[in-house]
N, C-alpha and C positions, 0 to 999 in steps of 0.2 A: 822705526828700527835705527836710523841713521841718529835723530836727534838722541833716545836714549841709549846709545852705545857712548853719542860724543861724550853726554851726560853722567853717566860712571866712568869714560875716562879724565872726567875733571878740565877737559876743553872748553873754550869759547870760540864761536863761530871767528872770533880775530887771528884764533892761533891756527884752525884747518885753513885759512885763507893762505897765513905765512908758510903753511909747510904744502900744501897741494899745488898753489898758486893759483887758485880759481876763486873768481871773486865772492864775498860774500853773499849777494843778491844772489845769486847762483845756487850759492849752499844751503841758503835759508829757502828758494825755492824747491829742491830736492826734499827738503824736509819734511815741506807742508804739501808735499805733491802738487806745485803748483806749474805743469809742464808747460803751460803758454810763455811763462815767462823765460823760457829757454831757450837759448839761441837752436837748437835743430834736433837732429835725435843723433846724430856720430857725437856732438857737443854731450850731449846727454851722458849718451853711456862710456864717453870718457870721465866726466864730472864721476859718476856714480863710480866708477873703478877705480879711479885715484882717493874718492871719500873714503871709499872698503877698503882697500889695504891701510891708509894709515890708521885705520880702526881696528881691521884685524878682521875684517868680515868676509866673506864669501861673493865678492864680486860679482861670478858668473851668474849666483843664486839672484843677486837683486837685478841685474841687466835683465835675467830671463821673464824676470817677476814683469820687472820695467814692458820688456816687450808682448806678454800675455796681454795684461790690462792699456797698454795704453799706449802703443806702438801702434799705427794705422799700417790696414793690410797693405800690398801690391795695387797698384791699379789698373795692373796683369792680371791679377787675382780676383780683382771684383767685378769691373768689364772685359772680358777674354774678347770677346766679340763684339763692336760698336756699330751696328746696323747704320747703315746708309740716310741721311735725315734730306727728307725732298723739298723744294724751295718753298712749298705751300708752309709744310709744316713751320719754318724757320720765320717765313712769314707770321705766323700766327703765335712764334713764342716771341717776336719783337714787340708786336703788338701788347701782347699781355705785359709783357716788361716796361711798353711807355705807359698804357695805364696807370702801372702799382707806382712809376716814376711819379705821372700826376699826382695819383691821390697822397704817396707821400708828403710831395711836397707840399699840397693843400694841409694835410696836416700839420705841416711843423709851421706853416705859416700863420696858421689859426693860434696854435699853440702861442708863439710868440706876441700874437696881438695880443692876448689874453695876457702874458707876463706884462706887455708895457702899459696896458690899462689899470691893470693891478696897483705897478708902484705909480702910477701916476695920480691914480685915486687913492692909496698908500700914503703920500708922499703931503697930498693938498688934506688930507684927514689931520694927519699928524701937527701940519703945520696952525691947525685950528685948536680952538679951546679958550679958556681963558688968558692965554697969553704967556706965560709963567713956563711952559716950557721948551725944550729945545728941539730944534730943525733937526738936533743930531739922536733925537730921543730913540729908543726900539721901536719896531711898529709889528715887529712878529718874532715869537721865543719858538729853541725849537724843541725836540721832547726834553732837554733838561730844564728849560726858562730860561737857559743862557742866549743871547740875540751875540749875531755878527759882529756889533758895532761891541758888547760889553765883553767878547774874547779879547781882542785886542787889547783890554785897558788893563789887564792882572802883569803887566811888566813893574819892573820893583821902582818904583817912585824916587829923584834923587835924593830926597832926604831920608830915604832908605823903606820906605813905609812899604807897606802893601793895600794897594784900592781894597774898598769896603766891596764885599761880597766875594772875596779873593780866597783863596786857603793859600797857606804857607807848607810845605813838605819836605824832611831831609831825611833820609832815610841812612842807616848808619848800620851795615853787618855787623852781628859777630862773627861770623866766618862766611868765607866765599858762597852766594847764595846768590838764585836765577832769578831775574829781575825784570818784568817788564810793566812800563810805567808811560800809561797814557791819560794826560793831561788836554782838556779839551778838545776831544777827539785828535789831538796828536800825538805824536809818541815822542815821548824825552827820551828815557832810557829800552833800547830795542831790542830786548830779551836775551842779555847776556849776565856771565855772572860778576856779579859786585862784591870784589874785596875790599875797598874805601868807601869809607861817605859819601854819600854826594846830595848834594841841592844845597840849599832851598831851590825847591821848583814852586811854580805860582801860577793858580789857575783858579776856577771856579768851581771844575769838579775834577775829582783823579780816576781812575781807574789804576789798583796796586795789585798786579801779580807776583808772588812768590814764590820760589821752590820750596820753601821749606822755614818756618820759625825762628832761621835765624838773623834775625833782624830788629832794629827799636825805630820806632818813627817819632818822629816830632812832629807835629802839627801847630801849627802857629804857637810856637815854642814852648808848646806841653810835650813831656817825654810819654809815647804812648807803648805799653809792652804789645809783643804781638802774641797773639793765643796761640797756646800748643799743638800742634798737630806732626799728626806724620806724614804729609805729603804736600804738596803745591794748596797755597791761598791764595785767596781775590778780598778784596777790598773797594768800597766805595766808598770818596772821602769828601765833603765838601768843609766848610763853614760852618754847618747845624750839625753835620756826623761822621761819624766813622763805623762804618757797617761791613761787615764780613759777608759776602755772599758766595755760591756756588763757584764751588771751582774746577777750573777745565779738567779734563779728562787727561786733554795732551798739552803741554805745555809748546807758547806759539805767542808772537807778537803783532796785533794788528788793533791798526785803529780803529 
């Protein structure tokens, strides 16, 4: 409710920051109902009353909303009565507690033998072969085929270029349009709206969310029109394509 109200009134999360005073990581959390990320619940349902009025919404309504779902009861309210715990019993919940202590930590310490056996045997694989290549080669892709070491190398080259397996991107509105743009599983642009150009950005794969068709991309300096529609698009763009896929329901920025 809070992002499509901001959204017909032609706001960006920059500008409720300027006039509520509440940071943006805050607002964007409120949006995506993400309450962990919220300093407490007075914090809360300050954030939410100040969002409402500069919007023009009903305050009371979404605080009440806020505290049905997702406000935790009393702790008056759920133990009234805390029964007396005798030294056996407290006894016997330490005990179960160093237990799950060992076996965790057997676990993570297993686990970890396992990771440095991996790149150790990883590491002396790689290093074998005919000779011809590098210490620094991949030795595992991950569901894109992009490795650790090949994100890294799509920075623009000084003599201007862009590494081979790279895509080029600038995306250029015709009119103010919701923008979230994540390149490498990071996010360049963080779901605000774009009235200017911006990029070239450079990466190996994109991910392009849109409000709305207005916009032209350029891919490695072809002009690409974007198809009609009446609502929010996604895009997948590398090197070999540019593919329109499903698009969100609710528009939201994450990598």
């Amino acid at each position: 409710m809070l992002r499509e109200a901001r959204m017909q009134a032609g706001l960006d999360i920059d500008d409720v920051e300027q006039r509520t005073k509440v940071r943006a990581k805050y607002l964007r959390a409120l949006e995506n109902e993400e309450w962990s990320l919220l300093p407490g619940t007075a914090f809360t349902k300050g954030f939410l009353r100040s969002y409402a009025d500069l919007l023009g919404l009903d305050a009371r309504l979404l605080i009440d909303e806020y505290k049905r779902q997702w406000e935790e009861p009393h702790e008056l309210d759920v133990n009234p009565v805390r029964p007396t715990i005798g030294p056996e019993v407290r006894d016997r919940r330490r005990a179960r507690r160093g237990r799950w202590l060992v076996l965790s930590a057997s676990v993570v310490v297993i686990a970890v033998a396992f990771v440095l056996i991996g790149h150790l045997f990883g590491t002396a694989s790689t290093s074998g072969g005919d000779g011809g290549g590098s210490a620094l080669g991949p030795t595992s892709s991950g569901p894109t085929g992009v490795t650790t070491a090949a994100v890294a190398s799509c920075a623009q080259t000084a003599g201007g270029g862009v590494p081979r397996g790279c895509v080029s991107l600038r995306i250029e509105p015709a009119a103010a349009v919701y923008v979230c743009l994540v390149g490498d599983k990071r996010i360049r642009i963080d779901g605000h709206k774009l009235a200017r150009a911006a990029g070239p950005f450079h990466a190996h794969e994109f991910v392009l969310t849109l409000g709305s068709d207005a916009a032209t991309l350029v891919v490695d300096g072809r002009r690409r029109t974007i198809a009609k529609a009446s609502g929010a698009l996604r895009y997948a763009i590398t090197t070999k394509r540019l593919a329109r896929e499903v698009a969100p329901k609710q528009l939201g920025c994450r990598a």
